[in-house]
C-alpha positions in Angstrom: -15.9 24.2 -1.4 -15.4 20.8 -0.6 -12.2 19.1 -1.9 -13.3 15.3 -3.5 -11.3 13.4 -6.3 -13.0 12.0 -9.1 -14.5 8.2 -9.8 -11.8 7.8 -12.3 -8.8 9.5 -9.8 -10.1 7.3 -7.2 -9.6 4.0 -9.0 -6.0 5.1 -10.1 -5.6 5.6 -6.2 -6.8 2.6 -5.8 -4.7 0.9 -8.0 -1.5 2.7 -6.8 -2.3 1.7 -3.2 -2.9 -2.0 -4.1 0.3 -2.5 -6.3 2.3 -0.8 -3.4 0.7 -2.7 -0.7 2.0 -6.0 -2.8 5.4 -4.7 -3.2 5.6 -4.5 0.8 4.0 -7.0 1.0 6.5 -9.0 -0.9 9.3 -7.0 0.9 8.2 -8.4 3.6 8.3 -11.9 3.0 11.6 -11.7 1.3 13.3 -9.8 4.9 11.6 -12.9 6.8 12.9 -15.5 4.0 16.3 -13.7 3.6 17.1 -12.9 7.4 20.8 -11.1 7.1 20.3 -8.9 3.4 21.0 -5.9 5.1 24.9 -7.2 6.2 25.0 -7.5 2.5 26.1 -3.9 2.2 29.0 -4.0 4.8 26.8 -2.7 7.9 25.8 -4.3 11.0 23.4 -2.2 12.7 22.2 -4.8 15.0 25.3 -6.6 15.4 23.9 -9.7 13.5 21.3 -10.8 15.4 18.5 -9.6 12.9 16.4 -7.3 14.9 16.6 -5.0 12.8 15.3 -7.2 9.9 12.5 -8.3 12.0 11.2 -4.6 12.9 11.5 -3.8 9.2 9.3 -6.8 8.1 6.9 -6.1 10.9 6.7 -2.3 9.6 6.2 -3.5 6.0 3.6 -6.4 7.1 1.4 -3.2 8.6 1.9 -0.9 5.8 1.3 -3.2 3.2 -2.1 -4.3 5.2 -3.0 -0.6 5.8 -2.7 0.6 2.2 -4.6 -2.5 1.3 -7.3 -1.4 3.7 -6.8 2.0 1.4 -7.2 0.8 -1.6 -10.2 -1.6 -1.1 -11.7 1.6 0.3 -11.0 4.1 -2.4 -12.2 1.1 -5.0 -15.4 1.1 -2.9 -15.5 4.8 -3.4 -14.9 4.4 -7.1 -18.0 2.1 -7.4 -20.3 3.9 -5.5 -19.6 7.3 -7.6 -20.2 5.5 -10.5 -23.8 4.1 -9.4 -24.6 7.7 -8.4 -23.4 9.5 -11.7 -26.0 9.5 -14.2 -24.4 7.9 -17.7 -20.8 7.8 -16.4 -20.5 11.3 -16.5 -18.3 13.2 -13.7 -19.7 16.5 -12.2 -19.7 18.2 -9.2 -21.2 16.3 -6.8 
C-alpha cells in the first residue's frame, strides 16, 4: 500500500509551507535590519559582534527558500491530482 495525501491535504500543505516560508522569510530580514535583538534579552553569545545574528538569518534565508521550493511543489501536486480526478472526486489513486 502506498502512502499519498489527498488533492485537498496537499493544498493545505501547501499553504502551510508558503505562510511559513514568509514568516522566515520575514525573520530574516528583520535579524539583518535589527543586527543586535538577541542582546535584547541580557545574553551575549557572540560577544557583540553579531555572528550569531548573521548565521541565524543565513539559516532562515535557506529554510524559508526550501519550504517555498515545498510548497510550490505540493501546489503543483495539488493541480495535477485535480486534472486526473474525474469530477473533483478523491479516490484511490
Amino acid at each position: 500500500m502506498k502512502w499519498s495525501i489527498s488533492r485537498i491535504g496537499k493544498r493545505r500543505l501547501a499553504t502551510l509551507e508558503g505562510v511559513t516560508s514568509v514568516i522566515s522569510a520575514l525573520l530574516a530580514l528583520a535579524t539583518i535590519v535589527w543586527k543586535d535583538w538577541i542582546e535584547v534579552f541580557g545574553i551575549e553569545p557572540d560577544n557583540g559582534d553579531g555572528s550569531l545574528e548573521w548565521l541565524l538569518a543565513g539559516c532562515l534565508a535557506m529554510i524559508a527558500g526550501f519550504l517555498a521550493l515545498l510548497a510550490r511543489r505540493h501546489r503543483w501536486q495539488s493541480r495535477l491530482l485535480r486534472e486526473r480526478t474525474p469530477y473533483g472526486l478523491e479516490g484511490e489513486m
